[in-house]
C-alpha atoms as a printed R data frame, in Angstrom:
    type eleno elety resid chain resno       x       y       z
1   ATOM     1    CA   UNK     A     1 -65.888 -26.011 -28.536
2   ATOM     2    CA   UNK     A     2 -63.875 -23.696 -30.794
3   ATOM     3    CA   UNK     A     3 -65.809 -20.807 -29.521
4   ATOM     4    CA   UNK     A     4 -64.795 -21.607 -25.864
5   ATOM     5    CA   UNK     A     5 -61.218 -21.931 -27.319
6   ATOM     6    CA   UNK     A     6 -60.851 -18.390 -28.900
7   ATOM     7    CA   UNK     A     7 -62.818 -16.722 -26.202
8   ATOM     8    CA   UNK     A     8 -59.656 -18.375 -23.500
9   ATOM     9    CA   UNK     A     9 -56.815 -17.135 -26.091
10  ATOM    10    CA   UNK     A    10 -58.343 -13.821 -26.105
11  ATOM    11    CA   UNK     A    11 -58.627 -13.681 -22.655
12  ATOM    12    CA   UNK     A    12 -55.073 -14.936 -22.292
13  ATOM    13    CA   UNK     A    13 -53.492 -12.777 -24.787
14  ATOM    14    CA   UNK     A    14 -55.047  -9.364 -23.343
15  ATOM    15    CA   UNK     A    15 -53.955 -10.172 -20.001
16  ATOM    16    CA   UNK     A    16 -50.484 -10.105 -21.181
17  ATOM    17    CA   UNK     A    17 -50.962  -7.144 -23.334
18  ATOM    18    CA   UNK     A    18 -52.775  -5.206 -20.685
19  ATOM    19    CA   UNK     A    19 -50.454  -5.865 -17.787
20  ATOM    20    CA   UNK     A    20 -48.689  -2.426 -18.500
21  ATOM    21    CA   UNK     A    21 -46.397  -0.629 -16.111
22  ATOM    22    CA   UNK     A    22 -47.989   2.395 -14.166
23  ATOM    23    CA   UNK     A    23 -45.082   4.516 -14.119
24  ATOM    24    CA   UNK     A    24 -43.081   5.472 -16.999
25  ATOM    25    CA   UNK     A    25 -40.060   6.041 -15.566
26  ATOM    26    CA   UNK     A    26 -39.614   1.989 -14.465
27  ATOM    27    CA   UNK     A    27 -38.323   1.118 -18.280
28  ATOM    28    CA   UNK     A    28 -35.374   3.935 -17.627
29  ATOM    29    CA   UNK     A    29 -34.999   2.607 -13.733
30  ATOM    30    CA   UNK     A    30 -34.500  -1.019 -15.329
31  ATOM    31    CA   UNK     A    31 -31.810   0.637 -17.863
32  ATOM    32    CA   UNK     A    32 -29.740   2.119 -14.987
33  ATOM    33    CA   UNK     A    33 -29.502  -1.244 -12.969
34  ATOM    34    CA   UNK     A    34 -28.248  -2.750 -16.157
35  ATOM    35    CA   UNK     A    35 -26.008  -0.719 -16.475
36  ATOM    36    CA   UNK     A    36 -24.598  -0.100 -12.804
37  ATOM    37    CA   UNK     A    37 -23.501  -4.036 -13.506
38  ATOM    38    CA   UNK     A    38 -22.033  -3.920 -16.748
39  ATOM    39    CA   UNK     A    39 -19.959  -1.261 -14.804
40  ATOM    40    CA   UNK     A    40 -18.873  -3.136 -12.757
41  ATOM    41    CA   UNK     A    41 -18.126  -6.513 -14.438
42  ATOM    42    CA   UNK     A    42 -16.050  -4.177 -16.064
43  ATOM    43    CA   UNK     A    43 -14.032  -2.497 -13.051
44  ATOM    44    CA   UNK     A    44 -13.527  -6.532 -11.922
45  ATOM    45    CA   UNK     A    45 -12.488  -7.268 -15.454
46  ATOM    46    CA   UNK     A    46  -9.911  -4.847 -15.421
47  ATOM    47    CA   UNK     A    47  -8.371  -4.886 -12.397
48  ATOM    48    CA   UNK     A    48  -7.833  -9.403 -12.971
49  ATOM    49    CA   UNK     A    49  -6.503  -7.604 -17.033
50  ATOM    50    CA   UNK     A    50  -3.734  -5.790 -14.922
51  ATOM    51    CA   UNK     A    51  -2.912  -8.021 -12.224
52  ATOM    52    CA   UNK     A    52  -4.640  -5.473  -9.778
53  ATOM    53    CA   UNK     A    53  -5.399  -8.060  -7.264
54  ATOM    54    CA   UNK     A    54  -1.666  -9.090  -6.334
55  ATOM    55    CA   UNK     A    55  -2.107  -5.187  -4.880
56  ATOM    56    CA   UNK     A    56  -4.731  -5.483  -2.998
57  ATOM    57    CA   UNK     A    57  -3.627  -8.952  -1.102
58  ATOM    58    CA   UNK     A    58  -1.514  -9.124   1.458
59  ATOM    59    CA   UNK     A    59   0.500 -12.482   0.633
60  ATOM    60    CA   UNK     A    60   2.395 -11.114  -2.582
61  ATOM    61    CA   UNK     A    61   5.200  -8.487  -2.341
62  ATOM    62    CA   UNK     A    62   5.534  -5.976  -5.417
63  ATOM    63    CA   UNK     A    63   7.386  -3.621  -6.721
64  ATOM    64    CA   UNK     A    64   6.628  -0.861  -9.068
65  ATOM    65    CA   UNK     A    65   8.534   1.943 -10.929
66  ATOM    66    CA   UNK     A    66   7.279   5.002 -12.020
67  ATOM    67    CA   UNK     A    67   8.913   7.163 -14.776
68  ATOM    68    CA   UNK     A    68  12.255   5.069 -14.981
69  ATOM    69    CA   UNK     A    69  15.284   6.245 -16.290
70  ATOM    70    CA   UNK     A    70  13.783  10.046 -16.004
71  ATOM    71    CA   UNK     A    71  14.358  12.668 -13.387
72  ATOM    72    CA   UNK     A    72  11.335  12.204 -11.317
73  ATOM    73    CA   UNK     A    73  11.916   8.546 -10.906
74  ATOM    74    CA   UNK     A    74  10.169   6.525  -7.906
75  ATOM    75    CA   UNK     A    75  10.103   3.469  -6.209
76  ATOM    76    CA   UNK     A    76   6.645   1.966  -4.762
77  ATOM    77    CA   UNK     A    77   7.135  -1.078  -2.866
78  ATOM    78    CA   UNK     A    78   5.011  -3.151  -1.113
79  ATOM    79    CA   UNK     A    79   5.622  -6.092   1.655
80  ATOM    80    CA   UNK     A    80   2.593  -7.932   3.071
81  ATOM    81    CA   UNK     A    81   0.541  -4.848   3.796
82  ATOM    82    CA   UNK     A    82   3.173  -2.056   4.166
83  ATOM    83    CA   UNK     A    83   4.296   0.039   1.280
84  ATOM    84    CA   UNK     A    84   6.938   2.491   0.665
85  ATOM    85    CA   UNK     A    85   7.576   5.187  -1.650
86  ATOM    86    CA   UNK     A    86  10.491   6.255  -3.202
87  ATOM    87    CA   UNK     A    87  12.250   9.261  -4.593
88  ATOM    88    CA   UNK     A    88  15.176   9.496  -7.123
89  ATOM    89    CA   UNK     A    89  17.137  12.345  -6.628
90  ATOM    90    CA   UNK     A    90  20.715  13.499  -8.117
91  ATOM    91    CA   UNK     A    91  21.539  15.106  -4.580
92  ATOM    92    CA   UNK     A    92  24.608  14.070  -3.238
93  ATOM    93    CA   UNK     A    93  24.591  13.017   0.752
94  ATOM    94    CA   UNK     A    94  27.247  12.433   3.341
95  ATOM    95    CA   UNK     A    95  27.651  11.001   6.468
96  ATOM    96    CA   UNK     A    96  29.096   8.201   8.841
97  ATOM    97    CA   UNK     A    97  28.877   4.861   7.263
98  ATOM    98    CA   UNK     A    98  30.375   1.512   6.552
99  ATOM    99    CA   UNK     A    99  31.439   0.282   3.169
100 ATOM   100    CA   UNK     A   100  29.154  -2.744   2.427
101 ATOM   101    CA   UNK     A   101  30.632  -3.760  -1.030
102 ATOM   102    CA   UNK     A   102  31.418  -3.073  -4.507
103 ATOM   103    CA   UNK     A   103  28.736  -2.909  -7.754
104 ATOM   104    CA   UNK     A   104  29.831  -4.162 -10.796
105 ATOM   105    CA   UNK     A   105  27.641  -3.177 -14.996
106 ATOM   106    CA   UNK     A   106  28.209  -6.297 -16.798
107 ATOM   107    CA   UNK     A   107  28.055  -6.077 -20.388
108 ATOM   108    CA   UNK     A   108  24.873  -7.458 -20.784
109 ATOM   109    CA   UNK     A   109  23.316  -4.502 -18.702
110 ATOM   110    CA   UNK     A   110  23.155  -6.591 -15.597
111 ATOM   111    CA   UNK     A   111  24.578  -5.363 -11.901
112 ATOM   112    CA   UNK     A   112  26.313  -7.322  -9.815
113 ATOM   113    CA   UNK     A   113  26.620  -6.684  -6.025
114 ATOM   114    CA   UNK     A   114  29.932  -7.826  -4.347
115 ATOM   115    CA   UNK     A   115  29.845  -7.895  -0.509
116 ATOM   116    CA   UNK     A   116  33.194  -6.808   0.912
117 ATOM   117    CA   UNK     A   117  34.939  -9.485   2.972
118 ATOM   118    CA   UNK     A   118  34.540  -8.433   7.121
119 ATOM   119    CA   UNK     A   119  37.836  -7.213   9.031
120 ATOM   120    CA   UNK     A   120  38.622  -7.836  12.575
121 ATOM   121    CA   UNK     A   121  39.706  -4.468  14.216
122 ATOM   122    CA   UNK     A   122  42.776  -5.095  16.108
């Protein structure tokens, strides 16, 4: 009976030892795919680090500024899917227009925005 049983392990342990890969290469193709998905778990980790995804829905509104308080200030802003990008500039510009109010600096920093009162033409 023990001969029968050592015979069976043998057999059992060469199978697994012989079952060896024909190609080379499939150890290296096997390191690739692991590492095409730690690639990306880490792209998904990032962008949920940053708050990426409030970008790329449509239901939150955002605002970003680039460079601020420098020169080449601007303005990204998005609402639902349409976003707009703005400039800074120290050009002066005139035209028509109506006076909407008057902008006060509180000391703490903060603006205030005071909408002028409306006047009937007579």
């Amino acid at each position: 009976m023990q001969g029968k049983m050592t015979t069976f392990r043998n057999k059992r342990y060469k199978n697994l030892l012989g079952s060896v890969d024909e190609d080379p290469m499939a150890t290296v193709a096997n390191l690739f795919d692991v590492a095409m998905v730690f690639a990306v778990v880490l792209i998904l980790a990032m962008f949920t680090a940053l708050s990426v995804p409030g970008l790329l829905s449509s239901k939150d509104d955002i605002a970003i500024i680039k460079n601020p308080g420098s020169d080449d200030m601007e303005i990204i802003t998005k609402k639902g899917v349409e976003i707009d990008h703005y400039q800074i500039s120290n050009e002066e510009i005139g035209g028509d227009g109506q006076r909407l109010g008057v902008a006060y600096r509180l000391p703490s920093g903060e603006v205030v925005y005071v909408p002028e009162k409306k006047t009937s033409k007579n």
